[in-house]
C-alpha positions as CSV (number, residue, x, y, z in Angstrom):
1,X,137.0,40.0,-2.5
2,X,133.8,41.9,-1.6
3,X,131.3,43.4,-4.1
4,X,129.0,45.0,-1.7
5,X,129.5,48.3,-3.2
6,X,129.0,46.6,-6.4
7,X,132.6,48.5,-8.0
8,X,134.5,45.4,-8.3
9,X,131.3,43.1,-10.3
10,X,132.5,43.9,-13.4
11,X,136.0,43.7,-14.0
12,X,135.3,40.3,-11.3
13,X,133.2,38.9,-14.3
14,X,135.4,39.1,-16.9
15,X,137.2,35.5,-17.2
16,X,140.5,34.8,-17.3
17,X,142.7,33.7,-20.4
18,X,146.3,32.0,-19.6
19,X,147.6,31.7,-22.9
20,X,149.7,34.8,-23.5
21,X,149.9,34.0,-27.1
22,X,146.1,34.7,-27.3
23,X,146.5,38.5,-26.3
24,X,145.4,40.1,-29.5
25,X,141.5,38.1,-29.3
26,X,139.4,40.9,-29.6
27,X,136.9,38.4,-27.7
28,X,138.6,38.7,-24.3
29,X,138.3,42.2,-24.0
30,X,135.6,43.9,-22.6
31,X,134.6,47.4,-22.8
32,X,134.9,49.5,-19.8
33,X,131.9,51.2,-18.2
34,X,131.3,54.6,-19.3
35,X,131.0,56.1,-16.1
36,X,134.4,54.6,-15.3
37,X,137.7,56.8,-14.9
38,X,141.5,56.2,-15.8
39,X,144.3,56.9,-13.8
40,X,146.7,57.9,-15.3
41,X,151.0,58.4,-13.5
42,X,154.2,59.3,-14.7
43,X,157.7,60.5,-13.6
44,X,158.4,64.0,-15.1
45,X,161.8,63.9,-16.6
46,X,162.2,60.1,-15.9
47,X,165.0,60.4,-18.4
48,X,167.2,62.6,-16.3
49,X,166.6,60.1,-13.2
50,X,167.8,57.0,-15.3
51,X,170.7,59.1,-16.3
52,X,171.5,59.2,-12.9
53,X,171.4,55.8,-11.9
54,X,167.6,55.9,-10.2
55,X,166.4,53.1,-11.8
56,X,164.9,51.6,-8.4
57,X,163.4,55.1,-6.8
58,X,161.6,55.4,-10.5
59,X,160.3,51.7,-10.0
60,X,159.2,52.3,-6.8
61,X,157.4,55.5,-7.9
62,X,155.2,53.8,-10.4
63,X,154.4,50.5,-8.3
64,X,153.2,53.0,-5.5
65,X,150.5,54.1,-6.7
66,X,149.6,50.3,-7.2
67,X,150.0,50.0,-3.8
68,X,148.5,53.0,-2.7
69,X,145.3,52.3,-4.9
70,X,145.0,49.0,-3.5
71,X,145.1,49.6,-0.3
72,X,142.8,52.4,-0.5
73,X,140.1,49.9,-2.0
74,X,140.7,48.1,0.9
75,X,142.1,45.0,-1.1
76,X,139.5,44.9,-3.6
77,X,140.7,43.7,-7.4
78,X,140.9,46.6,-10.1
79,X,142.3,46.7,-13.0
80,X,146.1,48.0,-13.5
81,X,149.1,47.6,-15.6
82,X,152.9,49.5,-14.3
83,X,154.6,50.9,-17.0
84,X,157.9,51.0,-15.5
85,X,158.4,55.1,-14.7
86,X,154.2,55.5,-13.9
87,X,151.2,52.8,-14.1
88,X,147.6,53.3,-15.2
89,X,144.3,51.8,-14.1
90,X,140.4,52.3,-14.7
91,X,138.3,52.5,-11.4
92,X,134.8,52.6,-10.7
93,X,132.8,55.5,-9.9
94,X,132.1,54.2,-6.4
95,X,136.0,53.8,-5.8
96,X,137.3,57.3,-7.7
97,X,137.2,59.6,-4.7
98,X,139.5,57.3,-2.9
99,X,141.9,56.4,-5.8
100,X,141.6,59.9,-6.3
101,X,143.1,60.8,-2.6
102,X,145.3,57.6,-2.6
103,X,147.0,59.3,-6.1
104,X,147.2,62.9,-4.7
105,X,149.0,61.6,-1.7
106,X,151.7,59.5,-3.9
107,X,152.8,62.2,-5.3
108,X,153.4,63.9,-2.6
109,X,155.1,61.2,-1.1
110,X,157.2,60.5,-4.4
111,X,158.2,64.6,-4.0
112,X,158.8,64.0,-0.4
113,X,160.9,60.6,-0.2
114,X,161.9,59.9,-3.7
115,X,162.8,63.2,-4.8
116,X,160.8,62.9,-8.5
117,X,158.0,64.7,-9.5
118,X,154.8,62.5,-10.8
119,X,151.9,63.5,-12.8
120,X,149.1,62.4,-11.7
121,X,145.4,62.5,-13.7
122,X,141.6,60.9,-13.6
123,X,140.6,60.9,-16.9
124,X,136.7,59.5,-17.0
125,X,136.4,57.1,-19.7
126,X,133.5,59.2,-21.6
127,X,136.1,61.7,-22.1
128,X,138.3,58.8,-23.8
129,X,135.5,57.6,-26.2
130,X,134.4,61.8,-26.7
131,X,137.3,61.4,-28.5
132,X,136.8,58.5,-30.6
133,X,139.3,56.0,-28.7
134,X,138.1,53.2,-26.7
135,X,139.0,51.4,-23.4
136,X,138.5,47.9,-23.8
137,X,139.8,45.8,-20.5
138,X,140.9,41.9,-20.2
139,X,142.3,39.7,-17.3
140,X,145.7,37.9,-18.0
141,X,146.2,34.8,-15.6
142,X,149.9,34.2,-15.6
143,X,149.6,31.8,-12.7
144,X,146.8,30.2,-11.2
145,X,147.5,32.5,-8.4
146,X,146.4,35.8,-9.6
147,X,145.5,37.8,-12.7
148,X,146.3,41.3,-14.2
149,X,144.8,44.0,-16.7
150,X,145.5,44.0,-20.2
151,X,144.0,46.9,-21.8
152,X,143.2,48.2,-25.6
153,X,141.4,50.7,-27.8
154,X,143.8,53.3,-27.9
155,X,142.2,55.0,-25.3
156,X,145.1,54.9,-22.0
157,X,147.6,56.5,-25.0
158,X,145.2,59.2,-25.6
159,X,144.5,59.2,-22.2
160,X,148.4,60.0,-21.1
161,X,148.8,62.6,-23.6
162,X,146.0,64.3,-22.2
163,X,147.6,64.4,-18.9
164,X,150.8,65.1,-20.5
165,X,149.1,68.3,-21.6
166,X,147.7,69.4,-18.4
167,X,144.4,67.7,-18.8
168,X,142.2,65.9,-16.1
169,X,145.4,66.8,-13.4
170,X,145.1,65.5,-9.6
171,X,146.7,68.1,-7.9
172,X,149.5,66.4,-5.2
173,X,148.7,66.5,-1.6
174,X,150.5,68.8,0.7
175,X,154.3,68.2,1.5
176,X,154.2,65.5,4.5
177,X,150.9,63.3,3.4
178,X,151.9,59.8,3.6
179,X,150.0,57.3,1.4
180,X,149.0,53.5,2.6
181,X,152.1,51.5,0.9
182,X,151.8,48.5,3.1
183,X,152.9,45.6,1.3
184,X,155.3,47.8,-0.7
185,X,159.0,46.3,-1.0
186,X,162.4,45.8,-2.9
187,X,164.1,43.4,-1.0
188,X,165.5,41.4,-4.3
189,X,168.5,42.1,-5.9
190,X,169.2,42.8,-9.4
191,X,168.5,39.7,-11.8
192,X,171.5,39.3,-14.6
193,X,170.8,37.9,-17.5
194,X,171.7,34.3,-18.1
195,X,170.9,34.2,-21.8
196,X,173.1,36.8,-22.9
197,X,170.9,40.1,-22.6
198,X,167.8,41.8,-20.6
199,X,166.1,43.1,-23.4
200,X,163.1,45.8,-22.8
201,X,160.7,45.4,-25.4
202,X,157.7,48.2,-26.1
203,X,155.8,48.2,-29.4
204,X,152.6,50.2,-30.4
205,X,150.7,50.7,-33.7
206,X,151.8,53.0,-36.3
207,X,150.0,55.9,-36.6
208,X,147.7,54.4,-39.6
209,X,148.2,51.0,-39.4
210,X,145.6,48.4,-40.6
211,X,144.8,47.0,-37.2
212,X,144.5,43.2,-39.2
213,X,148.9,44.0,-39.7
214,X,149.6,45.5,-36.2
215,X,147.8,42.2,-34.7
216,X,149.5,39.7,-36.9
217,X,153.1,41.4,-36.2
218,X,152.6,41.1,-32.3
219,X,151.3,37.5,-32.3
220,X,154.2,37.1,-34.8
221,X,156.8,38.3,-31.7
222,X,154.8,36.7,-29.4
223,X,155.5,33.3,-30.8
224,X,159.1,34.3,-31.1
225,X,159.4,34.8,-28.0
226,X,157.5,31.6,-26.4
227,X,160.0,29.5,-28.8
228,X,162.7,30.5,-26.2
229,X,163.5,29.1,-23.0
230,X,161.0,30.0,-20.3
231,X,159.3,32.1,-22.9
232,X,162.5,34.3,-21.7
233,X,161.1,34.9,-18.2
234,X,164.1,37.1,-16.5
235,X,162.7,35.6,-13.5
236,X,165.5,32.4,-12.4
237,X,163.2,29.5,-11.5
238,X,164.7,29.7,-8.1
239,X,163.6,33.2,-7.7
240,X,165.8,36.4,-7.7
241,X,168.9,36.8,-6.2
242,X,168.1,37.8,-2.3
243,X,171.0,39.3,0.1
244,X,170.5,41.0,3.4
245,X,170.7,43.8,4.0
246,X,168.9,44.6,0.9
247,X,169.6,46.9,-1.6
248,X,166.0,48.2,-1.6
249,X,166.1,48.7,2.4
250,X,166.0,52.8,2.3
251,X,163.0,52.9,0.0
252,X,161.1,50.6,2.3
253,X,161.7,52.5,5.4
254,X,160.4,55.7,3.5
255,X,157.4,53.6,2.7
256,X,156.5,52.8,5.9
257,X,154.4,55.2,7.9
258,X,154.7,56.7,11.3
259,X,158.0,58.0,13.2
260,X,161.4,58.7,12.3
261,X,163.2,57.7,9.2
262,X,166.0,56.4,11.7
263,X,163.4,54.7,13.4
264,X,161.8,53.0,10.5
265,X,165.2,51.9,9.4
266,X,165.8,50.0,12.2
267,X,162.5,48.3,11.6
268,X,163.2,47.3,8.2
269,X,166.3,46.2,9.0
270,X,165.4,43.6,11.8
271,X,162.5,43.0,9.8
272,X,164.5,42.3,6.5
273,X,166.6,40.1,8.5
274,X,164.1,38.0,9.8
275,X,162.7,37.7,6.3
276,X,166.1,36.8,4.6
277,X,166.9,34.0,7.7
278,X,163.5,32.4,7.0
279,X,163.9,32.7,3.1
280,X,168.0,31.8,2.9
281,X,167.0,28.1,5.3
282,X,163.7,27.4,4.0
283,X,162.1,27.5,7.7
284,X,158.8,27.2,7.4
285,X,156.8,30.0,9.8
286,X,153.2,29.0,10.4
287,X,151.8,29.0,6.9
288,X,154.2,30.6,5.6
289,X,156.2,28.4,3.4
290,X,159.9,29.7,1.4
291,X,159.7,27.2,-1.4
292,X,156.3,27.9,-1.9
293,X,156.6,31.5,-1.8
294,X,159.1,31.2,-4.4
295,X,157.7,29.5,-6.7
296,X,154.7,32.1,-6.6
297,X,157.2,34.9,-6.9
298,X,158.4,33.4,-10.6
299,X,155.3,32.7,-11.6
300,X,153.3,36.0,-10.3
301,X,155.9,38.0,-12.3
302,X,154.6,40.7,-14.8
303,X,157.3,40.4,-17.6
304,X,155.0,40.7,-20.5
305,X,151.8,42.9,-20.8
306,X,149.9,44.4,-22.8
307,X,148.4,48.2,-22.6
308,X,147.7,49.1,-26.0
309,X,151.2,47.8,-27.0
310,X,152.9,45.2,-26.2
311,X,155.6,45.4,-22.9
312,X,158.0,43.0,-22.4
313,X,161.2,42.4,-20.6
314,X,163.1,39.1,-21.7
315,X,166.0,37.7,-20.5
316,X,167.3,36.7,-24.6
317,X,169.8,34.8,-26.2
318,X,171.4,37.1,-28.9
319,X,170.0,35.1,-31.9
320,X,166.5,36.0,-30.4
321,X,167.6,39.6,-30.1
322,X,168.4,39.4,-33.8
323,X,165.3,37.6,-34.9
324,X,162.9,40.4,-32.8
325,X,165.0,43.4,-34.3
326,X,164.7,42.5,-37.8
327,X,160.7,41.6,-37.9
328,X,160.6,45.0,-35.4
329,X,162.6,47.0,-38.2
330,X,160.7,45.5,-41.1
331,X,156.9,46.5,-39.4
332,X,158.3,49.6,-38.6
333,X,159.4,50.6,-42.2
334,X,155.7,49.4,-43.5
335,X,154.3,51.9,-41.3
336,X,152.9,48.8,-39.0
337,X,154.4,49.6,-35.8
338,X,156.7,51.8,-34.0
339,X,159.0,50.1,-31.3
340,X,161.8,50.9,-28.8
341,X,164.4,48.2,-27.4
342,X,166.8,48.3,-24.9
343,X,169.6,46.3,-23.7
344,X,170.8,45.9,-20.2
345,X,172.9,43.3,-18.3
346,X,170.3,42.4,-15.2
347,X,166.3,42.8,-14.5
348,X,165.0,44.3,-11.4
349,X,162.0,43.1,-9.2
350,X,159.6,45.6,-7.1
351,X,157.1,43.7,-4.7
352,X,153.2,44.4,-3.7
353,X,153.0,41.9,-1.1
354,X,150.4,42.5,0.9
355,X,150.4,39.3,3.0
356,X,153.0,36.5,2.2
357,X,150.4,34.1,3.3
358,X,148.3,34.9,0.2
359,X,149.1,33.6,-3.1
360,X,148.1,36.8,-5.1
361,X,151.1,38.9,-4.2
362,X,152.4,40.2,-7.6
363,X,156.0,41.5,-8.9
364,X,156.5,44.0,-11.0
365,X,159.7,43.5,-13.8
366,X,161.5,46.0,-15.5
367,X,165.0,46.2,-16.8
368,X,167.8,47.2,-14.2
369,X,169.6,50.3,-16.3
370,X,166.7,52.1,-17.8
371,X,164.0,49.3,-18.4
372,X,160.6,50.5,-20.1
373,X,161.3,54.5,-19.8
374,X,164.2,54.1,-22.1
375,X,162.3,51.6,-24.2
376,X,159.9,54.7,-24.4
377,X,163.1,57.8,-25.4
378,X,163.8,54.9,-28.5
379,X,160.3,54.5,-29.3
380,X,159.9,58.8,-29.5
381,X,163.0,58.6,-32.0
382,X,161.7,56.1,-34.0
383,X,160.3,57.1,-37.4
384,X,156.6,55.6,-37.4
C-alpha cells in the first residue's frame, strides 16, 4: 500500500484486534482526523426493491461504491463497513475529491443499470463532532488476510440522518458515467442455512442508554453467538455454493466498462466459465490456487460488524434464535437497546476481488430475502 500522499498513515497505524468478542474496547478505537469526511450511501425506498425480490441488485448497489472508492484510491486501504442496501466510509482530505467523483458516478450507474435510486453524501467529520457525536475508527482482522473498519461514537448514525435530510448531498453524475467496478462480482449462489435459520441481526443503543448497559448487552450476544458452531458463520467451510452460469452474471456484465451490454455478456460468460472450470476441478492456474482461494473466501467473509451497532448475519440453530430474542426483548424493554431481526432460509455473497492472486479480496454477507434493510424496517417499529 503506498503512503506517499500520506492519506492512508493513519488508519495504516492503527493495529489490528482478531478477537471479535473484544469489539466494545474503547482502547482499539481511534478517533478520526478532524479534517476527515464520511461517506455516507443508501438505496431510496430499498424496502419497495426487497418487496420485489431485488435483494442482489440492492447488494450490488451498496458494495459498489466499495468498489468504486477503492479503485479510485488506486488500491489504497480506507476505512469502510456495507450495510447491506448502502455502505459508509471516512476518507482523507487528500482522497475526498476522488471518492467524491467515484460516489457521484455510482449513483449514476446504480440509476442507469440497476434501476434504484442512491443517496449519496460527504459529511466532513467536524460537522459530526459540531454536533456533539464522535467518529471513533478500529481495524477488525477476521483472517490473517485482511482487515475491516469498525466504527463508533454515534457519529455515522447522525451522519445518515443528515443525508437522509438533504444534508451534505453528492449530486449523481450525468446518465451514462460509468464508475471503476473492476473486481466487482456475484458469481456465488445463495447460501441455505444448515442450522435451521439465516438470521439478520442489527442492534443500536436506546436513545438514553447508559453506554456501561449497551456494552455489556452486546458482549453478552456476542458470546452467545461464539458458543455456536463456527460462531454461526453462514459461510459453509467449503465456500458457497458455485454454479455456471451464475446467477449474478447480468449484474457483472453491467459492471464492466466499455461496449455493448450484449457484448459484455458474452465476456462474462466465457469468463465465468473459465472461472467455474478452474474452481469446480481444483486446477491450479499459475498462482492461482482453488483450495486456497476458498479457504480465503470463508474466512475473508464480513458476517459480523460493527458501525455503531452491532451487524450480524448467522446461520442459527433455533434454540440460539430463542436465546438472542429473549436477551434482545429484555434490553429493549429497559430502554438499553433497540434491535431488528430477520429470518430467511439462505445468505447471499457479493465479491470485491480485485486480483484472485491477492489474499485480501473481501466478501460482503447479507441475508438472501431482505438481509440488513429489513433488519433496519423492524428496528424503525421497534419501541426504543
Amino acid at each position: 500500500m503506498s503512503t506517499s500522499d500520506g492519506s492512508d498513515i493513519f488508519y495504516g497505524s492503527i493495529p489490528v484486534f482478531r478477537g471479535f468478542a473484544s469489539l466494545m474496547d474503547p482502547d482499539l478505537y481511534s478517533p478520526l482526523p478532524d479534517d476527515w469526511s464520511i461517506g455516507i450511501a443508501d438505496i431510496v425506498e430499498s424496502t419497495k426493491a426487497i418487496a420485489q425480490a431485488r435483494y442482489k441488485a440492492v447488494n450490488m448497489a451498496g458494495a459498489a461504491v466499495i468498489a468504486a472508492v477503492t479503485n479510485a484510491l488506486d488500491g489504497r486501504e480506507f476505512p469502510f463497513v456495507f450495510g447491506g442496501d448502502g455502505a459508509s466510509f471516512a476518507i482523507s482530505p487528500a482522497d475526498c475529491e476522488r471518492a467524491r467523483n467515484a460516489l457521484a458516478a455510482t449513483a449514476a450507474w446504480v440509476q442507469d443499470d440497476l434501476d434504484l435510486v442512491m443517496r449519496v453524501a460527504l459529511v466532513p467529520v467536524a460537522a459530526v463532532r459540531a454536533q456533539g457525536f464522535d467518529l471513533r475508527v478500529a481495524r477488525f482482522g477476521p483472517s490473517p488476510n485482511l482487515s475491516y473498519a469498525m466504527f463508533t461514537g454515534g457519529g455515522l448514525g447522525w451522519a445518515e440522518a443528515a443525508m437522509k435530510r438533504g444534508e451534505f448531498a453528492v449530486e449523481a453524475a450525468p446518465s451514462g458515467t460509468q464508475p471503476d467496478l473492476t473486481g466487482l462480482s456475484c458469481r456465488f449462489e445463495e447460501i441455505p442455512s444448515v442450522r435451521g435459520v439465516i438470521l439478520s441481526v442489527l442492534i443500536v443503543p436506546g436513545r438514553d442508554a447508559e453506554p456501561a448497559l449497551f456494552r455489556k448487552l452486546i458482549e453478552d450476544v456476542v458470546a452467545l453467538v461464539e458458543r455456536s458452531p463456527d460462531a454461526g458463520r453462514p459461510v459453509p467451510t467449503g465456500g458457497p455454493p458455485l454454479r455456471w452460469p451464475p446467477a449474478g452474471v447480468e449484474f457483472e456484465a453491467r459492471a464492466q466498462r466499455g461496449g455493448p451490454l450484449l457484448k459484455r455478456r458474452i465476456a462474462v460468460l466465457a469468463h465465468t466459465l473459465f472461472a467455474y472450470l478452474i474452481m469446480r476441478y481444483g486446477i491450479r492456474v499459475g498462482g492461482f490456487v482453488p483450495k486456497t482461494y476458498i479457504q480465503q473466501v470463508v474466512e475473508n467473509s464480513d458476517f459480523r460488524k460493527y458501525d455503531d451497532g452491532l451487524r450480524m448475519v448467522l446461520d442459527c440453530t433455533h434454540d440460539l434464535e430463542r436465546k438472542l430474542t429473549q436477551r434482545l426483548a429484555e434490553a429493549a424493554a429497559a430502554g438499553v437497546a433497540r434491535y431488528g431481526l430477520h429470518r430467511q432460509d439462505a445468505a447471499m455473497m457479493t465479491c470485491f476481488t480485485p486480483s484472485a492472486l491477492r489474499s485480501d479480496h473481501v466478501h460482503f454477507i447479507d441475508g438472501a430475502r431482505g438481509g440488513y434493510a429489513s433488519a433496519a424496517t423492524a428496528l424503525k417499529g421497534a419501541v426504543a
